[in-house]
C-alpha positions as CSV (number, residue, x, y, z in Angstrom):
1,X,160.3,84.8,-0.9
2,X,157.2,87.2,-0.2
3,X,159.4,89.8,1.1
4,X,161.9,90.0,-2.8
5,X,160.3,93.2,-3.6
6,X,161.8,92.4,-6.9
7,X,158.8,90.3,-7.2
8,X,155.8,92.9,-5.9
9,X,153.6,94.0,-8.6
10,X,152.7,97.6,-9.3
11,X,149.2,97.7,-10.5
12,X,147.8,100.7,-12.6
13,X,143.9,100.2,-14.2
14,X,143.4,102.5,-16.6
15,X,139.4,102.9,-17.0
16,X,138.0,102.5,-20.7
17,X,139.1,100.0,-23.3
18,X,138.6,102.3,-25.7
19,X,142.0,104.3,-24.7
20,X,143.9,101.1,-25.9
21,X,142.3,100.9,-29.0
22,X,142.9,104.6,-30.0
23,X,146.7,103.7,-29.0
24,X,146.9,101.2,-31.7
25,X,147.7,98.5,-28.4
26,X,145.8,96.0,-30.2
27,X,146.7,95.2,-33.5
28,X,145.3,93.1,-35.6
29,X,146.4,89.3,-35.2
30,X,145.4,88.3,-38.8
31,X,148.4,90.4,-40.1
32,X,150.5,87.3,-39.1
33,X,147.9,84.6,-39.1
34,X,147.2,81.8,-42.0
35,X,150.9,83.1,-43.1
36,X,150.5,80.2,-45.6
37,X,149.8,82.0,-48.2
38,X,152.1,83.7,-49.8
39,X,155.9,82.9,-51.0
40,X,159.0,84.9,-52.8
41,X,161.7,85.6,-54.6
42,X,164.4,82.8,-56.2
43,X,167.6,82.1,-57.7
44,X,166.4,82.8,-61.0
45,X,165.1,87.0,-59.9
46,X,169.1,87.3,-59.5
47,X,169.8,87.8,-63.3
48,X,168.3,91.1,-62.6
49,X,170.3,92.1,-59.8
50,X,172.9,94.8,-59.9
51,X,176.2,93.7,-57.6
52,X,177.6,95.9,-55.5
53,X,180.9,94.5,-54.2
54,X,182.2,95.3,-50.8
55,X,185.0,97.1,-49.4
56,X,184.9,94.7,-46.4
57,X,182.8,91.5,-45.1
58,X,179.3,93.2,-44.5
59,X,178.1,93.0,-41.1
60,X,176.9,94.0,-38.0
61,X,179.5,97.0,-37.9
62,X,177.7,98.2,-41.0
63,X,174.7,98.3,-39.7
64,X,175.5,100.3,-36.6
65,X,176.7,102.7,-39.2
66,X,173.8,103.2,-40.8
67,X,171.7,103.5,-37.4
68,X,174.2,105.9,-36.3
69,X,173.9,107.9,-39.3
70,X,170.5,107.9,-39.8
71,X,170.1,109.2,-36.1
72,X,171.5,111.9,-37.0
73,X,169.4,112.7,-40.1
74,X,165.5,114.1,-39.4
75,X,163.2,111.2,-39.8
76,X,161.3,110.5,-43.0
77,X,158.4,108.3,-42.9
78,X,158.5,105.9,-45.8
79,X,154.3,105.1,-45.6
80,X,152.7,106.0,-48.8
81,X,155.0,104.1,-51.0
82,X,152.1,101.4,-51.7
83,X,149.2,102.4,-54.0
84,X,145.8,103.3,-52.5
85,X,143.9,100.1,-54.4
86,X,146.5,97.8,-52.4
87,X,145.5,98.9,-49.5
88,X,141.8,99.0,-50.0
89,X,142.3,95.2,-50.4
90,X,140.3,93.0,-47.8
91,X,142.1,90.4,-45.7
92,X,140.7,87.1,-48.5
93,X,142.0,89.5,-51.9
94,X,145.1,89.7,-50.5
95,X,145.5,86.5,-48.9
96,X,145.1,85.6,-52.8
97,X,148.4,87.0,-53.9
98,X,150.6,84.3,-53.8
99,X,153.8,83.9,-54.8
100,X,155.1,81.0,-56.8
101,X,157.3,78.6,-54.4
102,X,159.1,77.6,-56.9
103,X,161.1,80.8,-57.0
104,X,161.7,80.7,-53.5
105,X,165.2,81.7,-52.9
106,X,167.8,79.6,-52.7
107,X,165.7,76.6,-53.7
108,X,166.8,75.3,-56.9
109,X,170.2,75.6,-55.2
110,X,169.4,72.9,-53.0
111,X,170.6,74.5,-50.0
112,X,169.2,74.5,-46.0
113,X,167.5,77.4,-46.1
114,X,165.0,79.0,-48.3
115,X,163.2,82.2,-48.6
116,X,159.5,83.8,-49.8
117,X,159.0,87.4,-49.7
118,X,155.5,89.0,-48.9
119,X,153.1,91.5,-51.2
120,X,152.7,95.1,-50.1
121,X,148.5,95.8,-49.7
122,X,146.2,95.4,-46.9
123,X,147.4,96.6,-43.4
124,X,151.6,96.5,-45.1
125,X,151.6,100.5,-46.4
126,X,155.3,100.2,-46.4
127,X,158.0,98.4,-48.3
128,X,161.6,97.3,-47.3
129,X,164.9,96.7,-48.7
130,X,166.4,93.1,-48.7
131,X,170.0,92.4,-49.7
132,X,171.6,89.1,-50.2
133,X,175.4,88.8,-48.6
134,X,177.7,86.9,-50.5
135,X,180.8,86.1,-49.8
136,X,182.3,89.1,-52.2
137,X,179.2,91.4,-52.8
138,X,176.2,92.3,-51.3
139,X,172.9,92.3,-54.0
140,X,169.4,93.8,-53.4
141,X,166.9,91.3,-54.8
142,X,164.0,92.9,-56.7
143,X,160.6,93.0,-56.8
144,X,158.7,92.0,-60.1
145,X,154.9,91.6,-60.4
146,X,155.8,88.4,-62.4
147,X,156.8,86.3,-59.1
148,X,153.3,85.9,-58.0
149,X,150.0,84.7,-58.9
150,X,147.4,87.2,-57.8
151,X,144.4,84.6,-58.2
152,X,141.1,86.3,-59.0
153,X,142.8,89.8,-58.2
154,X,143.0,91.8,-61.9
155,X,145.1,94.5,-60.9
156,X,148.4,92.6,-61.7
157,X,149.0,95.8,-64.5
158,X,148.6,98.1,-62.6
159,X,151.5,97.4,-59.6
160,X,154.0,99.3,-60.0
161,X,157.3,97.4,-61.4
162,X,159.6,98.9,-58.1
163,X,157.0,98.4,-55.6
164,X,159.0,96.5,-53.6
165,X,158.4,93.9,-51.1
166,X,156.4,94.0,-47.5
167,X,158.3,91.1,-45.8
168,X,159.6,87.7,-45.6
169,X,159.2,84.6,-44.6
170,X,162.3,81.7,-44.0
171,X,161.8,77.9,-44.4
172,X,163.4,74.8,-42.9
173,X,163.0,71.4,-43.1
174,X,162.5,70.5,-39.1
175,X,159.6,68.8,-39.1
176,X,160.9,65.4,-41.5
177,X,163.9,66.1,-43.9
178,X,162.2,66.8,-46.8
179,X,159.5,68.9,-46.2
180,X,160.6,73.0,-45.6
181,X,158.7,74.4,-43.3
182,X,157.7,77.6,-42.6
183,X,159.9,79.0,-39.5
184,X,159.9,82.1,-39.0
185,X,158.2,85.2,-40.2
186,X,159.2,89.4,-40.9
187,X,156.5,91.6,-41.7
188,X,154.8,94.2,-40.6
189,X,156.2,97.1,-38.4
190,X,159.1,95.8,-36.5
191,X,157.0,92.3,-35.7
192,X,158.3,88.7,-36.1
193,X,157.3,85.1,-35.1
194,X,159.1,81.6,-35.0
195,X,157.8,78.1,-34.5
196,X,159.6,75.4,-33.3
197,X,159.3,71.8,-33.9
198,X,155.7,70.4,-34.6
199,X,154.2,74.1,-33.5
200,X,151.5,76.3,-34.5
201,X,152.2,80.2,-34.9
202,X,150.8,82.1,-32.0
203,X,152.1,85.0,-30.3
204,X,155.0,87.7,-31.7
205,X,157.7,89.3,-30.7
206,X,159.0,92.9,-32.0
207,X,162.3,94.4,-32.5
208,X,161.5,97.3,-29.6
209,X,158.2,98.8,-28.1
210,X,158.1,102.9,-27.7
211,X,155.5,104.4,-25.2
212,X,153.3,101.6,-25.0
213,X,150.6,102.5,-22.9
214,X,151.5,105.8,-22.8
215,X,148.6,108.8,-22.5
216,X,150.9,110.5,-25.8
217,X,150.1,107.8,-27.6
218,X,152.6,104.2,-28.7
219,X,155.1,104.5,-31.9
220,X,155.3,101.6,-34.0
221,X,159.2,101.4,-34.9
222,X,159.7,99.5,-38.5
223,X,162.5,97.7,-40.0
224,X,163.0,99.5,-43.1
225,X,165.8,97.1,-44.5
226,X,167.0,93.8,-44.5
227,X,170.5,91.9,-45.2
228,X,170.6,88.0,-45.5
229,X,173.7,86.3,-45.4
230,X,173.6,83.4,-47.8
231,X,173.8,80.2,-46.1
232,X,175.8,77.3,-46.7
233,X,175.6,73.9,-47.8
234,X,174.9,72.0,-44.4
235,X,173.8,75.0,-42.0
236,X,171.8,75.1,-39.0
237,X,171.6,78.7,-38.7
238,X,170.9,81.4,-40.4
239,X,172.0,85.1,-39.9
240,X,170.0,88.0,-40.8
241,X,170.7,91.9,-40.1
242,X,168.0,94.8,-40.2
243,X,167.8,98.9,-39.7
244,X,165.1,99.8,-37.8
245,X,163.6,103.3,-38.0
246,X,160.8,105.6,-36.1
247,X,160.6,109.2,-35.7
248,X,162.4,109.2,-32.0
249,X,165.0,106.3,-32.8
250,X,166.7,104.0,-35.1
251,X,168.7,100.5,-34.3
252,X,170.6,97.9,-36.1
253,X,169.6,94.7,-35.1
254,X,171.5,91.1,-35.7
255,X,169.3,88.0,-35.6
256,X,171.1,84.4,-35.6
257,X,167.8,81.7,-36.4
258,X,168.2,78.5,-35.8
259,X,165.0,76.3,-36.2
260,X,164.6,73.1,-34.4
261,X,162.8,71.3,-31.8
262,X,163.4,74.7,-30.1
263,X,164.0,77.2,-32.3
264,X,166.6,79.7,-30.8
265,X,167.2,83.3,-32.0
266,X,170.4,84.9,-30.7
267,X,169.5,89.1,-30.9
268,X,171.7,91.6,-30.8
269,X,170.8,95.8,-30.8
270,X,172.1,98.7,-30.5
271,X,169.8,101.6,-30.0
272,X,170.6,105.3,-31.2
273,X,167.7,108.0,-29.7
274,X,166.5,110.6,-31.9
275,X,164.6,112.4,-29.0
276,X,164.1,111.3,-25.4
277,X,162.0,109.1,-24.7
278,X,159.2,108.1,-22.2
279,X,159.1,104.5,-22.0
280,X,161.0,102.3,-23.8
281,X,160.5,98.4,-24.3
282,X,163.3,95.6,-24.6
283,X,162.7,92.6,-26.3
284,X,158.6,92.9,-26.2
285,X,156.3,90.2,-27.0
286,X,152.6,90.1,-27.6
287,X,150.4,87.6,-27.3
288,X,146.3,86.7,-26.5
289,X,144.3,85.5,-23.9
290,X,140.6,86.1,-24.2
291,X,139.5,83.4,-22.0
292,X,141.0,80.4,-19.4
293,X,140.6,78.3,-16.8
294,X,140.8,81.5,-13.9
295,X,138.1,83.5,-16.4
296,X,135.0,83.4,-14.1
297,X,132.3,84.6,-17.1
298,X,132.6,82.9,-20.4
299,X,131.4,84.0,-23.8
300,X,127.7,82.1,-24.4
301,X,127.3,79.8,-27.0
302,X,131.0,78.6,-27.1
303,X,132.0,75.0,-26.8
304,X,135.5,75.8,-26.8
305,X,136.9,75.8,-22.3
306,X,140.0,78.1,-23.2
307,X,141.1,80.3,-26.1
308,X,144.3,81.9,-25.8
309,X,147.9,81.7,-27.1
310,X,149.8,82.5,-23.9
311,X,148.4,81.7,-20.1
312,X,151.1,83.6,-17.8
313,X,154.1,85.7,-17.5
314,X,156.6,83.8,-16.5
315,X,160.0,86.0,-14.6
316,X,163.5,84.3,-13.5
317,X,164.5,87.2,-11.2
318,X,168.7,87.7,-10.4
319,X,167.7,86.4,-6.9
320,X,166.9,83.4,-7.6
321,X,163.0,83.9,-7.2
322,X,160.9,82.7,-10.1
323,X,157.3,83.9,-10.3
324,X,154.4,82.8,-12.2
325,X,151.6,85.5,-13.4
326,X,148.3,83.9,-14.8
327,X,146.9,86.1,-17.3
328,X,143.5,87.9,-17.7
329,X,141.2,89.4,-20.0
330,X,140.6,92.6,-17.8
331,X,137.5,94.9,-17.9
332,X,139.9,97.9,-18.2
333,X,143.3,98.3,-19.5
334,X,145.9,96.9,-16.8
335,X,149.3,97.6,-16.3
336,X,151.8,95.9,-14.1
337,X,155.7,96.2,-13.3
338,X,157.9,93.9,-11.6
339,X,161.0,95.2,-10.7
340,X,163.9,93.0,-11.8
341,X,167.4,94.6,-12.0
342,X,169.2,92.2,-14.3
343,X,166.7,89.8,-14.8
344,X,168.0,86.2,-15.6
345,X,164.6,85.1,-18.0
346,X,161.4,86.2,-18.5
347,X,158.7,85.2,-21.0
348,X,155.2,84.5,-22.3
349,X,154.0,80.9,-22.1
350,X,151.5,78.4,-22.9
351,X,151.8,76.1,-20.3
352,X,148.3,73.8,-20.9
353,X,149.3,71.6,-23.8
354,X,146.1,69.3,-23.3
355,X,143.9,69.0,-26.8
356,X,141.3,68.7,-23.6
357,X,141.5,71.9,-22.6
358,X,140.4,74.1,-26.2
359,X,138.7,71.6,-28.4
360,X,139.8,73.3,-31.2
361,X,140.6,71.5,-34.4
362,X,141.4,74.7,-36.4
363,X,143.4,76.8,-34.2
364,X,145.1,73.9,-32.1
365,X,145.8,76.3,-28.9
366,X,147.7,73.1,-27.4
367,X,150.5,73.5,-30.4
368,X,151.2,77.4,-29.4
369,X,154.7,78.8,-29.0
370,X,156.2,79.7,-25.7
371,X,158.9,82.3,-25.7
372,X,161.5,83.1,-23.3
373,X,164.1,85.8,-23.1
374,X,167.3,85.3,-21.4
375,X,169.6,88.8,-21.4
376,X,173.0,88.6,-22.0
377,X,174.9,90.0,-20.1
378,X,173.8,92.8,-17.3
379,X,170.8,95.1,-18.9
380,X,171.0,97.0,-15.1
381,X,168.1,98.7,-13.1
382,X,164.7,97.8,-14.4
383,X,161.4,96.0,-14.8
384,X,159.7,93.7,-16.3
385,X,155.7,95.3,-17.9
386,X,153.0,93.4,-18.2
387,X,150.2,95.0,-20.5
388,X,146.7,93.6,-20.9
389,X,143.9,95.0,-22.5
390,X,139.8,93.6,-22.5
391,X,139.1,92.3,-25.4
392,X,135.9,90.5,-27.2
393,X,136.9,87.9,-29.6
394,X,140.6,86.0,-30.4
395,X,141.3,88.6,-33.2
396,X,143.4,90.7,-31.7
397,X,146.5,90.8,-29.3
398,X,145.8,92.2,-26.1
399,X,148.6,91.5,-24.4
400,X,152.4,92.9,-24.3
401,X,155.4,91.8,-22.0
402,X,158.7,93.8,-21.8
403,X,161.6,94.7,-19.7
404,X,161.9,98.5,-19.6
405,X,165.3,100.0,-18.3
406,X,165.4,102.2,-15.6
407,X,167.8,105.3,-16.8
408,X,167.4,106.4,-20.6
409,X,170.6,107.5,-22.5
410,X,170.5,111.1,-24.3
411,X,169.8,111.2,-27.9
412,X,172.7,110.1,-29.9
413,X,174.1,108.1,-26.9
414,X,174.6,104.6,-28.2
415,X,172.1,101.8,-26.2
416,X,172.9,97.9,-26.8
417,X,170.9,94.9,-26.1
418,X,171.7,91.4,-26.4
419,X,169.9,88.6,-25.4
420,X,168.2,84.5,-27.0
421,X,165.1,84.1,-27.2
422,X,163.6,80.3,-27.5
423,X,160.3,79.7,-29.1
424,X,159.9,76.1,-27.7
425,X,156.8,74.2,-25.8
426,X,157.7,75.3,-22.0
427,X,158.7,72.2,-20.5
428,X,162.5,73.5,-21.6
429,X,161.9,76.5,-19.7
430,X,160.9,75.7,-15.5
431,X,161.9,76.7,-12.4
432,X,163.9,74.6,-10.7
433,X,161.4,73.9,-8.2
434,X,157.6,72.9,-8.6
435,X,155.4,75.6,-10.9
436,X,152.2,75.8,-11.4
437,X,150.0,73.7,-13.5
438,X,146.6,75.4,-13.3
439,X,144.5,78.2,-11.6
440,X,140.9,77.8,-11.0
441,X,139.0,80.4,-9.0
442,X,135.1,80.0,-7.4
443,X,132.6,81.7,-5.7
444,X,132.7,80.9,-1.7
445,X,129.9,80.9,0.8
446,X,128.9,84.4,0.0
447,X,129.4,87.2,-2.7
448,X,132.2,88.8,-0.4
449,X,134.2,85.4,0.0
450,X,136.4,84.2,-2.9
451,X,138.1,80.4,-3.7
452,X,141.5,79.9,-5.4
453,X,142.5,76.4,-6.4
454,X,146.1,76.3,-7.6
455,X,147.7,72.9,-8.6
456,X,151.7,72.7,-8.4
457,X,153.8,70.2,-10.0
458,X,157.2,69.3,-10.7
459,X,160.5,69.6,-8.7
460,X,160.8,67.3,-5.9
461,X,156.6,67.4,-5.4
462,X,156.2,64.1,-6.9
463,X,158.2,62.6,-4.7
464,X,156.5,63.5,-1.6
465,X,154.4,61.2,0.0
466,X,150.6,61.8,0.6
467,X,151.5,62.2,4.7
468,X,154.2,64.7,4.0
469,X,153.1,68.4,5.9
470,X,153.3,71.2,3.7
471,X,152.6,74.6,4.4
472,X,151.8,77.5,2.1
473,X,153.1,81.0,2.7
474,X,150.2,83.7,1.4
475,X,150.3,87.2,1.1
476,X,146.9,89.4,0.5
477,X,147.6,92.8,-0.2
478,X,144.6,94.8,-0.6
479,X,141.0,95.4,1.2
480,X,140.7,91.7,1.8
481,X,141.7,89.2,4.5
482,X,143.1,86.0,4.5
483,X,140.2,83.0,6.3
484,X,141.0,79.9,5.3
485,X,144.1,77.4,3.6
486,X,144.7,74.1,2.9
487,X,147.6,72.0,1.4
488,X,147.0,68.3,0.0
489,X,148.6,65.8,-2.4
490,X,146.8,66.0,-5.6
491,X,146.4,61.9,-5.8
492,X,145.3,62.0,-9.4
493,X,148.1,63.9,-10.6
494,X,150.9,63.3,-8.6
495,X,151.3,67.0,-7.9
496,X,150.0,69.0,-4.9
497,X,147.0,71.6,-4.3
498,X,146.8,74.8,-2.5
499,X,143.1,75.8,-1.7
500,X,142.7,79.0,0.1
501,X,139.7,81.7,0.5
502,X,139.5,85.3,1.2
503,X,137.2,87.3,2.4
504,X,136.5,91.1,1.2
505,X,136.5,93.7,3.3
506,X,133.4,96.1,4.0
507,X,134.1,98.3,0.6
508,X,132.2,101.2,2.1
509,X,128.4,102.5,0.4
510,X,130.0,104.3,-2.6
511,X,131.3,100.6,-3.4
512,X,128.4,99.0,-2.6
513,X,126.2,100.9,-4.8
514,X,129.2,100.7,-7.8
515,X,130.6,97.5,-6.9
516,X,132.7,97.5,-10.6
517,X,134.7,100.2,-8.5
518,X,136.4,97.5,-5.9
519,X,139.9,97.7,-5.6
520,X,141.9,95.0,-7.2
521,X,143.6,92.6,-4.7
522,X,147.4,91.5,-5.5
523,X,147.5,87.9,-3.9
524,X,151.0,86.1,-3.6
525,X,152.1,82.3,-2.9
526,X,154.4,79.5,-2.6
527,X,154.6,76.1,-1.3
528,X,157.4,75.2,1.0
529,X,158.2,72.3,4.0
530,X,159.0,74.6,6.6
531,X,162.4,75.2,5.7
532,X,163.1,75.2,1.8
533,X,160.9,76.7,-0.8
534,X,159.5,73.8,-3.0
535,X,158.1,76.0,-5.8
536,X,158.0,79.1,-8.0
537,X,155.7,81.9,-6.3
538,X,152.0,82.1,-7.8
539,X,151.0,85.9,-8.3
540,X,147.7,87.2,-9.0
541,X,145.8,90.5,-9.6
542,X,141.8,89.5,-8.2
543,X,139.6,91.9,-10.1
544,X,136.0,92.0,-7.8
């Protein structure tokens, strides 16, 4: 298994947070958090809507259309539609724009699904356009001032009556039957988020990532407009299309929601390039870690053991490999690929459910999302990116996962996508062997000798008596040296432990005297009996 180079990392450190920062990386997480706040638009708005009948079923062919078309037109930023005062707003006056839930759309029909539309103002400097499909017509539903209460906010005169709306939000009863929950979220950019049942919101995923990383600088594609199809009576699902729209691309996107104890999105794209470009990123997600289990220096002063939303990468490669990457909060920006030629999964995940483990009553890290891609059919020669950026609170994201194609089309040159992606709690998503549970790291007998402690579980572990030999294949790749290993049963959890040391190497005086300047050591392993692999293969980046 050491030897799938489909597996091996490539590790780039790019010196200086500060780059990511300038690169608009990190954006801010409370664009999407406390989303309960706001609502939208109902039945009753439609007395103002102008019909406009279709010459055929609208649909994903119409979409495509536009995309194409719009490819072909130069790009025209829509940013400066929203008044300056809206977005001089703080975060708590527009958090007090609320729309009324009553007029939430679709509600006083009684149907499965409603929806509440967002306010333009704060970080949202752009609007979009959201049509309702009907079985005859397609409608665009308008924005009016009158749909929400702006609380101690005394601008409500002054918004312009065509302003237009920054988002929306869908609801669903999963949670007991009649209670509609919040679901999933559209706003901002090309970023969206789902919960599944009895989940908190946590990380996002966008519609496509452009130059992320990049030295030139990332682009921040937007959906610019939005077509619902109106559900009904009795459905699960829910079917929603969207044109995206940047200065080196455009897409039309399809997006089949259906909420539940997993909540599954089918996604379909199809990419049309304006201009060539660098780096492109399929089916992104973004998520935060600031501090686990494997961090080694804590914040002072806080009671809390872990903060994050995700705690590894999680990749299904086409071999048959699955590999498990424990995330960091890195002193520099970090950047690694693993090449995966049509992968079969991969995904951000929360795997530590325990209350135990965050002692957070507010932000209930235990109640996180998990999300998991799985392509459909072959997306060809590739990797899979993981981006991770230092970071010195929970405020931001600081970490993005994509897969990244190998071969770009030229401009013009359709480019399709298709693939579900499953907010769920991750026991739905495991190898079929053992994974890991936890990774703990300590200092050895001296400075230069480092401890991992990595528990596995699952798979035919439990099964295994106490007596039963395992072995643990290790690769160390780097200026460091394998010393010591040992494989146990753990007793108390019915799982087994890997304990191993290394030892650095002599770095040489230049690293002596900067020791922040050690090379990074890429460390790989799995369990096995001798003949079959009994687990997923652990991968880590050691950062002196």
């Amino acid at each position: 298994m050491l030897d799938n180079e489909a597996g091996r990392s490539h590790y780039i450190e790019v010196a200086g947070s500060r780059y990511a920062k300038q690169r608009g990386l990190c954006h801010s997480r409370q664009r999407l958090c406390r989303l309960a706040v706001v609502a939208v638009a109902g039945l009753a708005v439609f007395s103002m809507v102008s019909a406009v009948w279709a010459k055929e079923p609208f649909g994903m062919k119409q979409v495509i259309n536009k995309a194409r078309q719009l490819a072909g037109q130069p790009f025209q930023s829509s940013a400066g539609q929203v008044p300056e005062f809206l977005m001089k707003l703080d975060y708590d006056a527009w958090r007090d724009i609320r729309f009324n839930p009553e007029m939430a759309l679709w509600k006083k029909e009684k149907l499965p699904f409603n929806v509440q539309f967002f306010h333009p103002g704060l970080y949202y400097d752009r609007t979009v356009a959201i049509s309702i499909i009907e079985p005859a017509k397609v409608k665009r539903v308008p924005f009016s001032s009158a749909l929400f209460n702006y609380g101690k906010n005394n601008f409500k005169d002054r918004v312009p009556a065509n302003l237009g709306f920054a988002g929306f939000r869908m609801h669903y009863p999963i949670n007991t039957k009649n209670y509609f929950d919040e679901v999933a979220v559209f706003l901002g950019a090309s970023y969206f988020r789902a919960v599944a049942k009895k989940q908190n919101y946590g990380m996002s995923a966008r519609g496509i990532a452009i130059d992320t990383a990049q030295s030139t600088g990332e682009e921040f594609p937007y959906f610019r407009e939005f077509w619902m199809v109106k559900p009904v009576p009795g459905a699960k699902k829910m079917t929603i299309y969207a044109l995206l729209d940047s200065s080196s691309m455009t897409g039309a996107y399809q997006f089949i929601i259906q909420p539940g104890k997993e909540t599954v999105m089918d996604v379909r794209s199809t990419l049309f390039l304006r201009k060539k470009i660098t780096k492109l990123g399929i089916a992104p997600l973004t998520s935060m870690f600031f501090y686990g289990e494997n961090t080694s220096q804590r914040p002072a002063d806080d009671f809390r053991p872990e903060v994050h939303d995700s705690d590894g990468l999680l990749i299904a490669f086409a071999s048959g490999e699955w590999l498990w990457r424990p995330l960091l909060n890195p002193r520099t920006l970090l950047i690694n690929s693993f090449r995966a030629p049509n992968p079969a999964g991969f995904g951000l995940l929360q795997r530590d459910l325990n209350f135990d483990s965050y002692q957070d009553l507010e932000a209930h890290y235990e109640n996180r999302s998990s999300v998991w891609i799985k392509p459909s059919g072959a997306w060809g020669d590739g990797h899979v990116e993981l981006i991770q950026i230092p970071t010195e609170n929970e405020l931001h994201d600081n970490v993005s996962a994509f897969w990244v194609p190998e071969r770009m089309p030229e401009p013009g040159q359709p480019l399709s996508f298709s693939y579900t992606m499953s907010w769920h709690f991750p026991g739905s998503i495991q190898p079929p062997g053992g994974h890991v549970v936890s990774t703990r790291t300590a200092t050895g007998k001296d400075e230069h000798i480092k401890k991992f402690v990595i528990d596995f579980a699952g798979g035919a572990l439990e099964s295994l008596p106490p007596d039963k030999r395992l072995t643990a294949a290790i690769s160390v790749d780097g200026k460091a040296r394998l010393i010591e290993q040992q494989t146990f049963k753990n007793t108390v959890t019915g799982g087994w432990r890997l304990v191993f040391q290394i030892r650095l190497e002599d770095q040489g005086s230049v690293e002596r005297m900067l020791p922040q300047k050690k090379p990074p050591v890429e460390l790989r392993a799995y369990l096995n009996d001798g003949t079959n692999t009994l687990t997923e293969t652990w991968s880590y980046l050691y950062l002196p």
